[in-house]
C-alpha positions, -999 to 999 in steps of 0.1 A, spaced: -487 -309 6 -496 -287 -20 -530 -291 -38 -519 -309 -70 -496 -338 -46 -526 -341 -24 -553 -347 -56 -529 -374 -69 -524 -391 -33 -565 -389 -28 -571 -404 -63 -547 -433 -56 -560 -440 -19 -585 -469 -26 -609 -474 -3 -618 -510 12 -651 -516 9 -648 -562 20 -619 -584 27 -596 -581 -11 -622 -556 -28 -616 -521 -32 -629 -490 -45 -612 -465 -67 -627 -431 -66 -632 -410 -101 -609 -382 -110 -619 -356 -100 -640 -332 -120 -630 -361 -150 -645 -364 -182 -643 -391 -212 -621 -417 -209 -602 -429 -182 -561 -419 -179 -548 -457 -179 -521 -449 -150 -546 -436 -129 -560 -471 -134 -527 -488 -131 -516 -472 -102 -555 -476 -83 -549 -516 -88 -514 -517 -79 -530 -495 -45 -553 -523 -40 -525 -552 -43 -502 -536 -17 -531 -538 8 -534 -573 7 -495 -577 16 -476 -574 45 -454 -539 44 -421 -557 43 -427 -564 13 -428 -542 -11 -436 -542 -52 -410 -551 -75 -432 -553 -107 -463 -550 -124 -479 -562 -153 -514 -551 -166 -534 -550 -198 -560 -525 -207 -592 -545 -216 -616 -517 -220 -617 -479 -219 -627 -467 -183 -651 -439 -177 -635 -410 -154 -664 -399 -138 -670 -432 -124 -654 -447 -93 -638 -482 -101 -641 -515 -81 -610 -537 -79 -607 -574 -69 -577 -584 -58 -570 -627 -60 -539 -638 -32 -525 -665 -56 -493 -670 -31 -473 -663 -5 -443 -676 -3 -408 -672 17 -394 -647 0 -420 -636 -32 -461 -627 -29 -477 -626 -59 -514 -610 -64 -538 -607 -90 -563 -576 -97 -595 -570 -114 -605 -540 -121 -646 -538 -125 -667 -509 -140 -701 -504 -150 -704 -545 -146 -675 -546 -172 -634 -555 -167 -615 -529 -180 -580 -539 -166 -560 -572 -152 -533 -570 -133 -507 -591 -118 -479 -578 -89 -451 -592 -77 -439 -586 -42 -405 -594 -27 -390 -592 6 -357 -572 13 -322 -591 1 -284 -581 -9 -275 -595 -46 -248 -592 -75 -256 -556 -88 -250 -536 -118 -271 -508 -141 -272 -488 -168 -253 -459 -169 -280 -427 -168 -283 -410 -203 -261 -375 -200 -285 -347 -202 -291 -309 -189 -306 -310 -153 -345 -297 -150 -332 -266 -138 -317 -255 -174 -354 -270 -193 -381 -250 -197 -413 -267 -192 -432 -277 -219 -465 -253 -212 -437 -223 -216 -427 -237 -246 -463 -243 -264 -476 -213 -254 -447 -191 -276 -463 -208 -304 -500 -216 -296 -514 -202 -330 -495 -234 -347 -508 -265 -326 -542 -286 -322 -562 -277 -297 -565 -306 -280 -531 -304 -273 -529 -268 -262 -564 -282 -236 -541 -307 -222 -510 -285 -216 -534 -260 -200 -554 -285 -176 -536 -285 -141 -516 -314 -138 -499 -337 -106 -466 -341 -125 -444 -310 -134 -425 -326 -170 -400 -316 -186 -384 -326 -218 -352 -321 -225 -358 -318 -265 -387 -305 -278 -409 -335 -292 -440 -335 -316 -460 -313 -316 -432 -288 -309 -413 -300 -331 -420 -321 -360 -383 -328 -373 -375 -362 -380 -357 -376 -356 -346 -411 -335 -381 -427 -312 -364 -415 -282 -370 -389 -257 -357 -384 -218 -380 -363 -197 -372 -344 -161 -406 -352 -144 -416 -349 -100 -446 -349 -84 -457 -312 -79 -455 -310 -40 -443 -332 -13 -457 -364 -6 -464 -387 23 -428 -405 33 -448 -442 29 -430 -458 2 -461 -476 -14 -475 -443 -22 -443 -434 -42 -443 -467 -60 -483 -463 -69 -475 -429 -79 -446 -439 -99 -471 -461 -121 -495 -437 -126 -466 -415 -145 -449 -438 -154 -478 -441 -185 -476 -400 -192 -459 -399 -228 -443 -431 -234 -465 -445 -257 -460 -409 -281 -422 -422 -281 -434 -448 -306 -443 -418 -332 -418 -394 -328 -399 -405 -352 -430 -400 -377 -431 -366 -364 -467 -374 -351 -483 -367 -311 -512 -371 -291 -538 -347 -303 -532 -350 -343 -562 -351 -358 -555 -386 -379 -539 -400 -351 -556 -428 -326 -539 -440 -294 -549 -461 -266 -522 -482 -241 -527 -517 -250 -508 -534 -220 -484 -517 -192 -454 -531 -170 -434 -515 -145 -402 -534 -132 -389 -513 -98 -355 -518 -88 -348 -498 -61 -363 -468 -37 -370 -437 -49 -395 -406 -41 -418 -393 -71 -417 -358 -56 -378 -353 -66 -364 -348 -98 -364 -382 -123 -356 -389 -154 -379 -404 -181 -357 -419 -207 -374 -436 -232 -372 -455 -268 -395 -471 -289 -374 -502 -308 -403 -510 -331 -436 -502 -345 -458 -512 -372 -489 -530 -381 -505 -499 -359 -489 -506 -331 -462 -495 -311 -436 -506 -285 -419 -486 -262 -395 -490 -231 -387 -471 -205 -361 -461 -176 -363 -439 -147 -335 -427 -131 -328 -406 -100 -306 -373 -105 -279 -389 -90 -277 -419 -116 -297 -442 -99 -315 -466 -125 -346 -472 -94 -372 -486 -127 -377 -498 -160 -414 -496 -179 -428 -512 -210 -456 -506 -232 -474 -516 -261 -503 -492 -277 -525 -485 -307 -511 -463 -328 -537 -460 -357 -532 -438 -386 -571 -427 -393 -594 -402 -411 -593 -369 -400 -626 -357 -381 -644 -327 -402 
């Protein structure tokens, strides 16, 4: 496992601490405010290992309540409101500094054939073909924000690649869509939990900036504020997180500064295994001197 796979799996292996509670650890060498899949994915962590393994996660739904701090370690309650004959359903708190800052609700469901039919996977150049987007920014560093440029350049778990060049690459005016190549940078564990946790913790990387491409706006504009205002991740089938997916995403609406955005992952070979929603502030403010 390579060292970026094995920070992500440590950061997502909660650690029981009594019977349905569960610690979260801090990112690592974190700072500021916490990244709201990290959160996501902890929770969803803590609900899997209050359910039997034959059973695994078909969605998620979780609303931010307050920023988390990511040199902190997070404690998560998880509530067993049912188990049924076919469906488990938990509940999650997520506690820091005495404070919630997320609930969460899970959905489990055991194994069973059904009538079946997808979308068809958007047609697109393979990752291959895509320069990622750290190449990209660095041809033309002098004319981006910085904060941008520090986020690019700060190791990350997930190797992205866009297929078109979004805001702040390019500012053109175009539709609130965007589809991403995006894999787990090393091999992970075969344990299919850890590929669904990991799946929400990405799952949160860029998809609320769909909502303001349009306005030819990103994260790290300096009269820009975002923050993920709810999250939910529907997974339809098996997949790994350290193969090639794609990200495609669209933003239907926005206004009142807010934005909606949907989202669905597909495996290279056309598999639709997921499908994400997301509402977040998008507020329009003063610049900073």
């Amino acid at each position: 496992m390579s060292d970026l796979a094995a920070w992500l799996v440590g950061v997502l292996n909660v650690e029981p601490v009594e019977r349905d509670f569960f610690r979260g650890p801090a990112t690592p060498d974190g700072k500021g405010r916490s990244f709201g899949g990290q959160v996501i994915g902890q929770a969803l962590m803590a609900a899997i290992r209050t359910v039997d393994a034959g059973r695994a996660v078909h969605s998620l739904h979780g609303y931010f309540i307050r920023p988390g701090d990511a040199t902190a370690p997070v404690l998560y309650q998880v509530e067993r409101d049912r188990d049924g004959g076919s469906f488990t359903t938990r509940r999650v708190v997520a506690v820091q500094n005495g404070a919630v800052i997320l609930n969460l609700a899970a959905s489990f469901h055991v194994a069973e054939p059904g009538l079946a039919h997808q979308d068809a996977m958007p047609d697109v150049p393979g990752p291959e073909a895509i320069e990622t987007e750290e190449v990209q920014a660095e041809r033309m560093a002098d004319q981006l924000p910085d904060g941008y440029l520090r986020w690019l350049r700060t190791p990350r778990p997930v190797d992205f690649r866009p297929v078109d060049p979004r805001p702040p690459l390019d500012r053109r005016p175009r539709a609130p869509a965007q589809n991403v190549w995006m894999r787990v940078a090393g091999p992970l564990p075969d344990d299919p939990a850890v590929h669904r946790a990991a799946l929400a913790y990405v799952s949160d990387y860029g998809l609320l900036g769909t909502s303001v491409v349009g306005h030819g706006k990103a994260f790290g504009d300096a009269d820009m504020q975002f923050a993920s205002l709810d999250h939910a991740v529907w997974f339809h089938d098996d997949f790994r997180v350290d193969d090639w997916l794609l990200y495609a995403m669209d933003s239907p609406w926005s206004g009142g500064a807010r934005g909606f955005n949907r989202g669905r992952i597909f495996t290279r070979d056309g598999r639709l295994v997921a499908s994400v929603a997301q509402e977040g502030l998008v507020r329009q403010v003063a610049p900073k001197p």
